[in-house]
Backbone as CSV, one residue per row, in Angstrom:
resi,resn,N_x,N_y,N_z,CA_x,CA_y,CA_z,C_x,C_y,C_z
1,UNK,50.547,-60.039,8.696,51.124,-59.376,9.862,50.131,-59.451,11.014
2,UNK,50.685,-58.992,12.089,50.162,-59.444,13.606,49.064,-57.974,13.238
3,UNK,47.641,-58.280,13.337,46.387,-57.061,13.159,46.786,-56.180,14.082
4,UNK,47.460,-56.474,15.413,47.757,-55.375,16.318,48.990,-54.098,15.453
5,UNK,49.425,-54.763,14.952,50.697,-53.974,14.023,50.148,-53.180,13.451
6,UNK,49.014,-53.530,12.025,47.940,-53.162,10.998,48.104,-51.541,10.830
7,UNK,48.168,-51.226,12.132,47.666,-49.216,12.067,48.820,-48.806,12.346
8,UNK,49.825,-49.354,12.196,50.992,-48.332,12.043,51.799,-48.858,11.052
9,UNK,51.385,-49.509,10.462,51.900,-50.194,8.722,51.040,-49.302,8.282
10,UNK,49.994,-49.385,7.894,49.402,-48.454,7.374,49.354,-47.004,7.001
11,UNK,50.086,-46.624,8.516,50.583,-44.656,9.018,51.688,-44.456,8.223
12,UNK,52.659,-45.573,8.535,54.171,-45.340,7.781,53.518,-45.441,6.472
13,UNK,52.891,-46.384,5.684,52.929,-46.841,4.418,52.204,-45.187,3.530
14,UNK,51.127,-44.518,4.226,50.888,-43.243,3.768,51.938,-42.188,3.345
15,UNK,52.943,-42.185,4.241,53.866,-41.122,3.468,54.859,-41.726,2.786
16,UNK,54.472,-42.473,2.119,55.080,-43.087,0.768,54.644,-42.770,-0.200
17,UNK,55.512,-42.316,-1.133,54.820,-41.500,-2.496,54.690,-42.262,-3.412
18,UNK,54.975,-43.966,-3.528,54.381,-44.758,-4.941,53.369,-46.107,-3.775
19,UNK,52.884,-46.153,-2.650,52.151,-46.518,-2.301,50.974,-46.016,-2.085
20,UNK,49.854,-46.541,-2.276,48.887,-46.245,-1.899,47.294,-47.494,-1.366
21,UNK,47.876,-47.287,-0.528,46.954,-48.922,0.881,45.312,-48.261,0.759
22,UNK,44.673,-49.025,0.290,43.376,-48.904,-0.411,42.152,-50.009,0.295
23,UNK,42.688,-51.351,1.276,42.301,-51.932,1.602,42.561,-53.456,2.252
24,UNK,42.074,-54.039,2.600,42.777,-55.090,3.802,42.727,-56.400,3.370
25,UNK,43.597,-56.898,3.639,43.268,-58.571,2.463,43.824,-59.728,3.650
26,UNK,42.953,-60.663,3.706,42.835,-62.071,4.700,43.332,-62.872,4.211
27,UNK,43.750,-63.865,4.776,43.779,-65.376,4.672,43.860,-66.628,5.777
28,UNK,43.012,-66.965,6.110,42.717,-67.838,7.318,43.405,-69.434,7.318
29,UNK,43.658,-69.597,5.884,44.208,-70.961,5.912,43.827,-71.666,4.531
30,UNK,43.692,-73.414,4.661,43.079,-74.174,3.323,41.896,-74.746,3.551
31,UNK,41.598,-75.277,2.535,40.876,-76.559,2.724,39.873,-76.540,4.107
32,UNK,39.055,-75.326,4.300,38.214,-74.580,5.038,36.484,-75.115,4.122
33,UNK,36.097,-76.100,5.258,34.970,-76.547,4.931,33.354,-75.866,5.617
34,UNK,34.149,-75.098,6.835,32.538,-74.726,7.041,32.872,-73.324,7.030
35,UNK,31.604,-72.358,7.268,31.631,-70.697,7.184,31.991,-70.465,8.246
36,UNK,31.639,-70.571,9.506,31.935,-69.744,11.079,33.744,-69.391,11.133
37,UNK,34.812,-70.223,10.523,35.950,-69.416,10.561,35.780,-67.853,9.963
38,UNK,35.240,-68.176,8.807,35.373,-67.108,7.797,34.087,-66.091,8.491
39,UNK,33.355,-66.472,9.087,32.653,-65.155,9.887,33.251,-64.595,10.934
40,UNK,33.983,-65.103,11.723,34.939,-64.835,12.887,35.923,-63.871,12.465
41,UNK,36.719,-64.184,11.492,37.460,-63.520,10.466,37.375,-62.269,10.103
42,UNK,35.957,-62.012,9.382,35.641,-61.033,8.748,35.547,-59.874,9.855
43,UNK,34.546,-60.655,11.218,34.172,-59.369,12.168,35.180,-59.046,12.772
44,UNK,36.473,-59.597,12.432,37.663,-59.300,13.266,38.403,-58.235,12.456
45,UNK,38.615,-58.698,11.100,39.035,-57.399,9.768,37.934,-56.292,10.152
46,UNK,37.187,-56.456,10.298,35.990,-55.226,9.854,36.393,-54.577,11.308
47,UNK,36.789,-54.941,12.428,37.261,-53.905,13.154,38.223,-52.733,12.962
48,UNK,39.174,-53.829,12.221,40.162,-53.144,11.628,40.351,-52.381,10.863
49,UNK,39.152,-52.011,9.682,38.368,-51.423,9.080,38.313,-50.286,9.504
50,UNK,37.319,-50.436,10.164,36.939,-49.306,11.224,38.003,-48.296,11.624
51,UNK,38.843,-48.986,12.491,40.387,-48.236,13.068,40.695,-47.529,11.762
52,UNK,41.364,-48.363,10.683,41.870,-47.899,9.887,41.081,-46.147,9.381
53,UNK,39.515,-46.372,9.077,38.905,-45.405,8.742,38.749,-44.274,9.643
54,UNK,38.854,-44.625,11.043,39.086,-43.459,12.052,40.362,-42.731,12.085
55,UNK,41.436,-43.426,11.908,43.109,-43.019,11.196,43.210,-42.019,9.867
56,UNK,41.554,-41.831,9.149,41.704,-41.456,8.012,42.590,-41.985,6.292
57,UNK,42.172,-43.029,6.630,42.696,-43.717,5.771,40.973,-44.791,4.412
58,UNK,41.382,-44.613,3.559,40.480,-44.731,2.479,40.633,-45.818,2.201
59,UNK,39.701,-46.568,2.842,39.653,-47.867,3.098,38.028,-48.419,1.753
60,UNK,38.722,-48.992,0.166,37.924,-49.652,-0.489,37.726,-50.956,-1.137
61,UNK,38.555,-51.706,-0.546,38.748,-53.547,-0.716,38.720,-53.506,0.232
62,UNK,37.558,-55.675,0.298,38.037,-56.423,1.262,38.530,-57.561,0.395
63,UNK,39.555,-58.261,0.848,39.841,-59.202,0.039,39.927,-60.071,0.841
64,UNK,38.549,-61.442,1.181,38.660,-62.294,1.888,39.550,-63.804,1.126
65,UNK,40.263,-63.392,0.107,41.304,-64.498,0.015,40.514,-65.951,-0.121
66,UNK,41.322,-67.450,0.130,40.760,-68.307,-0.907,40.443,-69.427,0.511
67,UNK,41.355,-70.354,0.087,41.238,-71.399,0.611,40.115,-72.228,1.535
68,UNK,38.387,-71.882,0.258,37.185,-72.644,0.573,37.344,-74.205,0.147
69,UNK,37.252,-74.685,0.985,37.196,-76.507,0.839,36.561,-77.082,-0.335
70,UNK,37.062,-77.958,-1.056,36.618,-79.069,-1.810,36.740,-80.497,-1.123
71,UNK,35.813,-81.596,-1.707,36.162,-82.760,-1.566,37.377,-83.547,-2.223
72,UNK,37.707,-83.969,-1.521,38.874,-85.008,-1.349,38.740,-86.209,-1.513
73,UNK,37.637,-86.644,-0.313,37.890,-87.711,0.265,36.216,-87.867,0.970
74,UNK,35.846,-87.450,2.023,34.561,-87.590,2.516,34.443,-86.234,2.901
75,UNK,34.967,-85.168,2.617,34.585,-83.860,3.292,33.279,-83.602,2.771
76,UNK,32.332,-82.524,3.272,31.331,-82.008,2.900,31.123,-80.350,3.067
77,UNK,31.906,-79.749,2.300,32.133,-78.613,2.021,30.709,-77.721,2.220
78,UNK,30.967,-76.420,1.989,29.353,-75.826,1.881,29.492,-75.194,0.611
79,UNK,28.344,-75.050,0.047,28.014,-74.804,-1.322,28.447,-73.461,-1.367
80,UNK,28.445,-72.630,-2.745,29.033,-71.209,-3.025,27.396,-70.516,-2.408
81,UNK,26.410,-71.177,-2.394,24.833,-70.482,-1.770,25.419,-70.400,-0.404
82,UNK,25.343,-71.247,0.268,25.545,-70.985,1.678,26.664,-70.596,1.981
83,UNK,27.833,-70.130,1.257,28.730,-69.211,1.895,28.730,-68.267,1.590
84,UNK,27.848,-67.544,0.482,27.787,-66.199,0.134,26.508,-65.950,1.065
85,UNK,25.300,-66.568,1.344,24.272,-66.167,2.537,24.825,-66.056,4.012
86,UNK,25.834,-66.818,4.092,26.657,-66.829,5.183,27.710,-65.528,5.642
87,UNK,28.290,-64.965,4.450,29.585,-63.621,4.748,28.541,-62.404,4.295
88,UNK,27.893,-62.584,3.241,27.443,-60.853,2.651,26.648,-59.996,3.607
89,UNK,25.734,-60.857,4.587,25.178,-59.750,5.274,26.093,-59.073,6.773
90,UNK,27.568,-59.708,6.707,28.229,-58.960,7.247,29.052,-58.030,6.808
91,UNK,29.054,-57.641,5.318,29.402,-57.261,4.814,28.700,-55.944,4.428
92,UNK,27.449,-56.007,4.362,26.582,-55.229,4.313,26.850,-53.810,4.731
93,UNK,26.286,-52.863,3.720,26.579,-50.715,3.791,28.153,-51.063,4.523
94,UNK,29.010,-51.823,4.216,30.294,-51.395,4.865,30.996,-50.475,3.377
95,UNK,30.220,-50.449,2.317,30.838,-49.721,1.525,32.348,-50.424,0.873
96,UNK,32.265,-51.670,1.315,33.771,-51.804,0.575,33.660,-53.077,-0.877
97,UNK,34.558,-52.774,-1.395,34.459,-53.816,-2.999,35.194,-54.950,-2.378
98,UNK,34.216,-56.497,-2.527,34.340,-57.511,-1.679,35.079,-58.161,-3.237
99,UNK,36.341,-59.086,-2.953,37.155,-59.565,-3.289,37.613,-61.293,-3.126
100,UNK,37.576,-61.978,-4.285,37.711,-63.175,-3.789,38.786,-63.977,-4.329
101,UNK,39.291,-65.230,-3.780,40.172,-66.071,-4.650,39.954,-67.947,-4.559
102,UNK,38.489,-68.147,-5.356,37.935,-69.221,-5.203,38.320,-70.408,-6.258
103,UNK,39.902,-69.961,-6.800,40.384,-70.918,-7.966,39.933,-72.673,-7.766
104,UNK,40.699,-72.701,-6.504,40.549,-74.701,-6.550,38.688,-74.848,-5.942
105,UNK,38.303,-73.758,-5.549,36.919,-74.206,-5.207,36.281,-74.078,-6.763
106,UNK,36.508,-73.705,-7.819,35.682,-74.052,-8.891,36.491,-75.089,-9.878
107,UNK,37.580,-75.107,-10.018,37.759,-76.100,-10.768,38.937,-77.402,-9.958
108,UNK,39.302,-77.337,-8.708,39.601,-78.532,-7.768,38.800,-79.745,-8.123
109,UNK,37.790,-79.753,-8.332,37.050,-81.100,-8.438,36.854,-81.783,-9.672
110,UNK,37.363,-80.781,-10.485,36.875,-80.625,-12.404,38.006,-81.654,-13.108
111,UNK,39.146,-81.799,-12.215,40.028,-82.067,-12.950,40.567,-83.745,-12.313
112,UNK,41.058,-84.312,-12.952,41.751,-85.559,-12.914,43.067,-85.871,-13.673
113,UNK,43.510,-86.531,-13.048,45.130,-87.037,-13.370,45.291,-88.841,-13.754
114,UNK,44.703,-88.810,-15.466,44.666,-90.545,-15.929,46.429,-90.912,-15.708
115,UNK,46.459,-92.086,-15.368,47.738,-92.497,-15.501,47.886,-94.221,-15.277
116,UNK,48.245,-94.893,-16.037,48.193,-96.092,-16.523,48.744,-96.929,-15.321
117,UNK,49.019,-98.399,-15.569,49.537,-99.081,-14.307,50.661,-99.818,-15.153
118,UNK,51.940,-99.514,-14.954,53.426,-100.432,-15.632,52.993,-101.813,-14.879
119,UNK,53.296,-101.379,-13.527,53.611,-103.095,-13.281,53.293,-103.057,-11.521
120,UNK,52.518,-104.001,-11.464,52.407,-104.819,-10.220,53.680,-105.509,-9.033
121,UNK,54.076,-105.147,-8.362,55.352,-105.691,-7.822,54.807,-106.136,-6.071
122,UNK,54.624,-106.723,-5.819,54.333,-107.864,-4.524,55.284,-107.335,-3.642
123,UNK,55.382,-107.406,-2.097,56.657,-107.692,-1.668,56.272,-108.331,-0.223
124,UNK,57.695,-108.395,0.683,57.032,-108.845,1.813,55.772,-108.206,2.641
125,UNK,56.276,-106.875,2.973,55.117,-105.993,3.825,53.848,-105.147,3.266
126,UNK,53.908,-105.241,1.829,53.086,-104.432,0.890,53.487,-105.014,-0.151
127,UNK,52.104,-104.211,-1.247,52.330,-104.261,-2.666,52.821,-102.794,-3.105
128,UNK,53.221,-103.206,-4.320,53.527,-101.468,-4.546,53.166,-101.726,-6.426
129,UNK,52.238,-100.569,-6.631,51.252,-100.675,-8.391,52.308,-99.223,-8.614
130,UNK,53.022,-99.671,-9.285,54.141,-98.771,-9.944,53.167,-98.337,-11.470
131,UNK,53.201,-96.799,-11.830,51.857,-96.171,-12.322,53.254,-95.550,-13.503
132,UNK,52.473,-94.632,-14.107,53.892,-93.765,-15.670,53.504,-92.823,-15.083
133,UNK,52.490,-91.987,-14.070,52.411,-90.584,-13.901,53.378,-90.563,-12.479
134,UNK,54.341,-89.386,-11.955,55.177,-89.617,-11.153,55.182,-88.430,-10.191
135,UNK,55.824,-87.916,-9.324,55.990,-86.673,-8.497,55.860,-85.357,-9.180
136,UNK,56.626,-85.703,-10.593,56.644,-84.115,-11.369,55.467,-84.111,-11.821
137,UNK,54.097,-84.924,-12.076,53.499,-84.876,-13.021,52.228,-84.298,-11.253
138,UNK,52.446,-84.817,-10.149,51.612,-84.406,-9.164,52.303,-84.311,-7.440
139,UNK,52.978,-83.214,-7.125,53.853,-83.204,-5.995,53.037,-83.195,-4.983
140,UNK,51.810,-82.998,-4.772,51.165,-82.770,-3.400,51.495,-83.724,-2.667
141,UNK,51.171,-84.625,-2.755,50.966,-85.969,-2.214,52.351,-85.861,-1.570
142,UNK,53.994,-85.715,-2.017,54.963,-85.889,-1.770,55.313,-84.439,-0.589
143,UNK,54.824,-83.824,-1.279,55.051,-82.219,-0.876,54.522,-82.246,0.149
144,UNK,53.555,-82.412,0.501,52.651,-81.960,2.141,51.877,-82.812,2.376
145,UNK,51.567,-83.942,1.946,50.940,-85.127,2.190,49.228,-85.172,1.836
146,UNK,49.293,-84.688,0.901,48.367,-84.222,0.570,46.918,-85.832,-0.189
147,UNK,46.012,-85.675,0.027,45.466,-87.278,-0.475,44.652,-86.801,-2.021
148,UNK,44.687,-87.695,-2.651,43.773,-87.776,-3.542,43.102,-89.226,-3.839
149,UNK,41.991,-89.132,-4.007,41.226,-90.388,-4.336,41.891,-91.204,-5.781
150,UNK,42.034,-92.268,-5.568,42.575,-92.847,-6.580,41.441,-94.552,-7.051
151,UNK,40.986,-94.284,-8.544,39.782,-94.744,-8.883,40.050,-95.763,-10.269
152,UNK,40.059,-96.614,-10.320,39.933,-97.393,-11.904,39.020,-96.575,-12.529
153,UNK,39.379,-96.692,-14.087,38.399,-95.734,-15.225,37.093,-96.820,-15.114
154,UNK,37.333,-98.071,-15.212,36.195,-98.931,-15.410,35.415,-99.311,-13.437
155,UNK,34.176,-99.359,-13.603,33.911,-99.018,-12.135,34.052,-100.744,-11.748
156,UNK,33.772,-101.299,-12.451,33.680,-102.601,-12.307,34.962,-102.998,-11.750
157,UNK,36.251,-102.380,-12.145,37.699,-102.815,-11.502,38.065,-102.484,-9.919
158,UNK,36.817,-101.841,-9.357,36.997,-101.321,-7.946,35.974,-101.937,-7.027
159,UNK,35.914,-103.237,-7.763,34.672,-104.057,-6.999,35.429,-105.588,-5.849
160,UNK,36.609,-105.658,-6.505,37.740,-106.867,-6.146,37.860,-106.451,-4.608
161,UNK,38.406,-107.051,-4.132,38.784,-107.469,-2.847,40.355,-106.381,-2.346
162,UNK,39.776,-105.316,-1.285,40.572,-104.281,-1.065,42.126,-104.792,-0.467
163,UNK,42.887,-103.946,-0.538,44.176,-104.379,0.124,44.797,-103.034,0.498
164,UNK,45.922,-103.256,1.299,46.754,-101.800,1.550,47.945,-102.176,0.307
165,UNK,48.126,-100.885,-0.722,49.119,-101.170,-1.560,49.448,-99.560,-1.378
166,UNK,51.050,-99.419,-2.031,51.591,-97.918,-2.325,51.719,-98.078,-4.102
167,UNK,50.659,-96.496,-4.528,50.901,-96.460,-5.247,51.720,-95.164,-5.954
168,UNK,53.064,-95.911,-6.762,54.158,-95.108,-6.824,54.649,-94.652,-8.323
169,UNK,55.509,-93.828,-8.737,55.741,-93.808,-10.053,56.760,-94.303,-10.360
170,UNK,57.355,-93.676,-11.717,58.144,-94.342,-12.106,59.813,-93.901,-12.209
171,UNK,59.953,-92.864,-11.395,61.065,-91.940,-11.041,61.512,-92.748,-9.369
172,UNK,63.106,-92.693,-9.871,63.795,-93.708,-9.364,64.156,-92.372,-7.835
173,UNK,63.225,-92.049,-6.866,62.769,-91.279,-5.925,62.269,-92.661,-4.538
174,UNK,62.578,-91.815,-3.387,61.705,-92.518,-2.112,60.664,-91.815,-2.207
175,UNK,60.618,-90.539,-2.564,59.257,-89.164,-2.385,58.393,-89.728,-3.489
176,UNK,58.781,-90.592,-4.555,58.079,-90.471,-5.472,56.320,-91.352,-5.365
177,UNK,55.486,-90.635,-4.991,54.235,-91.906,-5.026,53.297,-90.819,-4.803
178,UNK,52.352,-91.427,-5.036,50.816,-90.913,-5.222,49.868,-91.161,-4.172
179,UNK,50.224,-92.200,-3.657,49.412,-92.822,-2.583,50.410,-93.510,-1.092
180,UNK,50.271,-93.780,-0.194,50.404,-94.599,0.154,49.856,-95.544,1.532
181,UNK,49.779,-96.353,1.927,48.790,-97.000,2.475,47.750,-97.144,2.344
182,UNK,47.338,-97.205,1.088,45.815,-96.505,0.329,45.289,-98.262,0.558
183,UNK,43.720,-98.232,0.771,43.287,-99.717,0.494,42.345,-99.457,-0.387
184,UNK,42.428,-100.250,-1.483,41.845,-100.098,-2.474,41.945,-101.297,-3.698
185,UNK,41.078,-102.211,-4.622,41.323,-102.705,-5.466,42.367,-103.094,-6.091
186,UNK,42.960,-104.023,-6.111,44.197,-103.878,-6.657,44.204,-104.044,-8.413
187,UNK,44.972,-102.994,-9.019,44.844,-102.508,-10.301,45.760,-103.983,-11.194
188,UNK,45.704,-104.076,-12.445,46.454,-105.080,-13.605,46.943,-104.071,-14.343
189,UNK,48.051,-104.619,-14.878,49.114,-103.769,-15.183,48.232,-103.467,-16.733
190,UNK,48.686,-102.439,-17.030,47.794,-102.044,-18.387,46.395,-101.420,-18.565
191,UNK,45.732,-101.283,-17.128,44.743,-100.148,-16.834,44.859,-99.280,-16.594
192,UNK,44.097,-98.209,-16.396,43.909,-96.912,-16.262,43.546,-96.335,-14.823
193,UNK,44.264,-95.693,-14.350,44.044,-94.923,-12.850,43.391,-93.315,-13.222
194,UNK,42.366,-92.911,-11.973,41.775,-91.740,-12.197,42.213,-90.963,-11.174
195,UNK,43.354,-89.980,-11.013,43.723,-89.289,-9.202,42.852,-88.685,-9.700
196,UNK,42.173,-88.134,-8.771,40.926,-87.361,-8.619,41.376,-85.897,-7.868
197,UNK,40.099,-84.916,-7.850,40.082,-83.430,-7.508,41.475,-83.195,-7.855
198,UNK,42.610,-82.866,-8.859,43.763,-82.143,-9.262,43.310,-81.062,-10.053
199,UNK,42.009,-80.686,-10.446,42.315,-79.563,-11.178,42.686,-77.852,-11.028
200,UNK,43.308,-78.055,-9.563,43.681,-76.598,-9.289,45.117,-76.426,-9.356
201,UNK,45.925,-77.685,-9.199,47.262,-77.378,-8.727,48.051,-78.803,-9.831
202,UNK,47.588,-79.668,-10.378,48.355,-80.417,-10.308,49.346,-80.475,-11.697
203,UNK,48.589,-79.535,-12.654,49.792,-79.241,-14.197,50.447,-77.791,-13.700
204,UNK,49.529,-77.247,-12.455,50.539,-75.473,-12.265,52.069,-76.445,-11.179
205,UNK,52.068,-77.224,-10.492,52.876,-77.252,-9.942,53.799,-78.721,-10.435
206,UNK,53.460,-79.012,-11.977,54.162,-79.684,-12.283,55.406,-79.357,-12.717
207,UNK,56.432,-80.212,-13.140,57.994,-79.698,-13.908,58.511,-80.822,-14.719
208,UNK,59.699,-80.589,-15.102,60.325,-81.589,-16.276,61.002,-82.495,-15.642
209,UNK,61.086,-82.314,-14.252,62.126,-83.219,-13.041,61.880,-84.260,-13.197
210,UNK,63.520,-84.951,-13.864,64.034,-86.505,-14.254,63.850,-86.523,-15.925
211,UNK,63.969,-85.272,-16.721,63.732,-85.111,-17.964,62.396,-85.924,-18.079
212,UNK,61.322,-85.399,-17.910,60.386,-86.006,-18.381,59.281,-84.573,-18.774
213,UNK,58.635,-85.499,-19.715,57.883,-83.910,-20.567,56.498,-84.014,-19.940
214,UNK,56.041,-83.221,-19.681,54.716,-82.772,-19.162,53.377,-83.539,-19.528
215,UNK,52.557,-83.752,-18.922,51.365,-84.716,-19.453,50.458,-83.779,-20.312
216,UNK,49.898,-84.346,-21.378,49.143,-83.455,-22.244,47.524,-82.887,-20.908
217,UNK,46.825,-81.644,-21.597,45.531,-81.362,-20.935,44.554,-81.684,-22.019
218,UNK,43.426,-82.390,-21.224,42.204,-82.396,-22.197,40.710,-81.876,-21.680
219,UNK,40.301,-81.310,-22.596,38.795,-80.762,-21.823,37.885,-81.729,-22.483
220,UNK,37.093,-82.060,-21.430,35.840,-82.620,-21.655,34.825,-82.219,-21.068
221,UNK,34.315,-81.833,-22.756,32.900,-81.265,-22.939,31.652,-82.203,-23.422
222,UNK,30.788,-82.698,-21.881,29.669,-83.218,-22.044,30.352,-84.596,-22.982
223,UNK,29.577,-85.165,-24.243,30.797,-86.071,-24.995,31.458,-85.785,-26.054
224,UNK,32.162,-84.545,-25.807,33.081,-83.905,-26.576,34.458,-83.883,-25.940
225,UNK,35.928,-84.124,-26.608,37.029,-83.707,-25.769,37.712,-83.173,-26.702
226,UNK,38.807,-81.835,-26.411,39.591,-81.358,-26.683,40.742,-81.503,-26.259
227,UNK,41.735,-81.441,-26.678,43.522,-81.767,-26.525,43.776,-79.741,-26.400
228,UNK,43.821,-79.215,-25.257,44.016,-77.907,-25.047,45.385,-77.516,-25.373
229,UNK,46.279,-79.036,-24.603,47.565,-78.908,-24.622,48.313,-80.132,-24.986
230,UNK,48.974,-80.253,-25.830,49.442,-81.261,-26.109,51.252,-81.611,-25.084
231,UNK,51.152,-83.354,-25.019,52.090,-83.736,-24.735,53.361,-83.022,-25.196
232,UNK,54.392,-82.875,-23.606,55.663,-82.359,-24.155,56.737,-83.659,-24.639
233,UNK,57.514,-82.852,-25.911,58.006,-84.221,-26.199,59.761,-83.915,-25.446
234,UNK,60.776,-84.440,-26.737,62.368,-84.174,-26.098,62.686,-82.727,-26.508
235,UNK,62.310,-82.971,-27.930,62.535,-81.477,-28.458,62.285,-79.850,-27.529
236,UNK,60.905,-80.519,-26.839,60.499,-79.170,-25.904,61.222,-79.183,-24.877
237,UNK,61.776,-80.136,-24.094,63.074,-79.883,-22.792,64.011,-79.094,-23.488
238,UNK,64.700,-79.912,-24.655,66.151,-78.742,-25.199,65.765,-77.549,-25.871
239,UNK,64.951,-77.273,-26.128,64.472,-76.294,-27.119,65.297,-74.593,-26.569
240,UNK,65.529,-74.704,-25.806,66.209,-73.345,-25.022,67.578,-73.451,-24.493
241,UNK,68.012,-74.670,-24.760,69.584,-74.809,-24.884,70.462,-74.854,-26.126
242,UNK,71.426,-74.117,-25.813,72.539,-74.117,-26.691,74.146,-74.171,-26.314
243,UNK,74.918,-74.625,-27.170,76.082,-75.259,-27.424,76.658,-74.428,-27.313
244,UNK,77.649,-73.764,-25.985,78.434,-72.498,-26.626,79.742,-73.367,-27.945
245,UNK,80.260,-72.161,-28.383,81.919,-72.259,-29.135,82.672,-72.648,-28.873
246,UNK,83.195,-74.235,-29.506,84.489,-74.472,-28.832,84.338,-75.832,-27.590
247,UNK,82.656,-75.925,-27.485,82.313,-77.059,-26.832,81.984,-78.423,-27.220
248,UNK,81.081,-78.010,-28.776,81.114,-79.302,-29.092,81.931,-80.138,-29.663
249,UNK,81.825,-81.526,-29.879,82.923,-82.310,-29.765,83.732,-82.440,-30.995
250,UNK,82.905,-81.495,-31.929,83.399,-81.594,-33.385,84.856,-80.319,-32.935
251,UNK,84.834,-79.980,-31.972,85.434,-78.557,-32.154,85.418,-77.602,-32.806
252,UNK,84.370,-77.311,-33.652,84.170,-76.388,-34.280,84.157,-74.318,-33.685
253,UNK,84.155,-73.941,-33.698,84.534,-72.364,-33.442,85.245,-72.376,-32.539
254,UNK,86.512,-73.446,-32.262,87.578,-72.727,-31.915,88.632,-71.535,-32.469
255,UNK,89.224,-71.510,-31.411,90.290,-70.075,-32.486,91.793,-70.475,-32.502
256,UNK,91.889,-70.815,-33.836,93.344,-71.010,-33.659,94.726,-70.416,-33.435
């Protein structure tokens, strides 16, 4: 809400008998690579703070919310040191329990999306490296245009001679692709692709869209890996459907 509003949301929200407004919670945006937003921010809440506490109101969260930058691509984010030396000493005797939501800043970079190469297809204005992982398995890219680095497993396969290709899946979609205008190595059908930084969003915002079952998760530990989650198969799409009476084709529980 508009901060000018803030103190009379707050007034009304007091004589409410199953509310109780305890403290003020931010969000400035994404993919926020340097601190000075988030200091601008804070001294702007902490006014509000203030007001609020002159209103008499018991003000004990701050919740400066998420969206600290990872790499992508060439960004250069600031470390969790220099953004906690950066906000806490404005934070300082304000007395309030500081609150955070740093999900894709700790594991955004942790994670990757393997996905093989079907087939190579040429055309007049481009190539297009048609891949088995598809929109359901990673929507950003489709969803908000979002980039991810896209890497051969073997380093040696990213040494060839770059080109502009789209790389797309295998769901019979225009939205459907991972990349596009990307210049990069061109992949042989039967290798391995690495999308890179997915580990914040890309199995939470996956689905079964085009009946297809979910990609298994694996952790890798140092040279250890675990299968956390295994591949969904057919059984797990139907597993929660049923046949009413009288539908299937045997006709069985009709009433005569």
């Amino acid at each position: 809400m508009p901060i000018a509003e803030a103190p009379e949301v707050y007034d009304r929200a007091r004589k409410l008998r199953h509310i109780d407004l305890v403290g003020v919670h931010l969000h400035i945006g994404s993919q926020i690579t340097e601190v000075a937003p988030y200091q601008a921010a804070i001294r702007k809440t902490l006014g509000l703070v203030k007001t609020l506490r002159g209103r008499g109101h018991d003000m004990r969260t701050f919740d400066l919310g998420g969206g600290m930058g990872i790499i992508y691509d060439r960004e250069r984010p600031r470390t969790a040191r220099e953004f906690a030396s950066a906000i806490l000493p404005l934070l300082h005797g304000q007395e309030l329990k500081l609150l955070l939501e740093p999900g894709r800043f700790i594991v955004g970079n942790a994670g990757v999306l393997l996905t093989r190469v079907i087939y190579v297809k040429p055309a007049a204005r481009k190539t297009f490296v048609i891949v088995d992982a598809g929109m359901n398995d990673l929507i950003r890219p489709t969803l908000y245009g979002a980039y991810h680095a896209i890497v051969p497993l073997r380093e040696r396969e990213n040494r060839g001679t770059k080109r502009r290709i789209d790389v797309v899946g295998p769901i019979c979609e225009s939205a459907d692709f991972l990349a596009k205008d990307r210049l990069m190595a061109l992949p042989r059908a039967g290798r391995c692709l690495a999308v890179r930084s997915v580990g914040a969003y890309c199995f939470a915002m996956s689905s079964n869209y085009n009946s297809r079952g979910r990609a298994a998760e694996v952790l890798v530990d140092g040279k250890q890996w675990h299968v956390i989650r295994r591949r969904e198969s057919y059984a797990d799409l139907v597993r929660g459907e049923t046949i009413p009476p009288g539908v299937a084709g045997s006709g069985r529980g009709r009433r005569g």
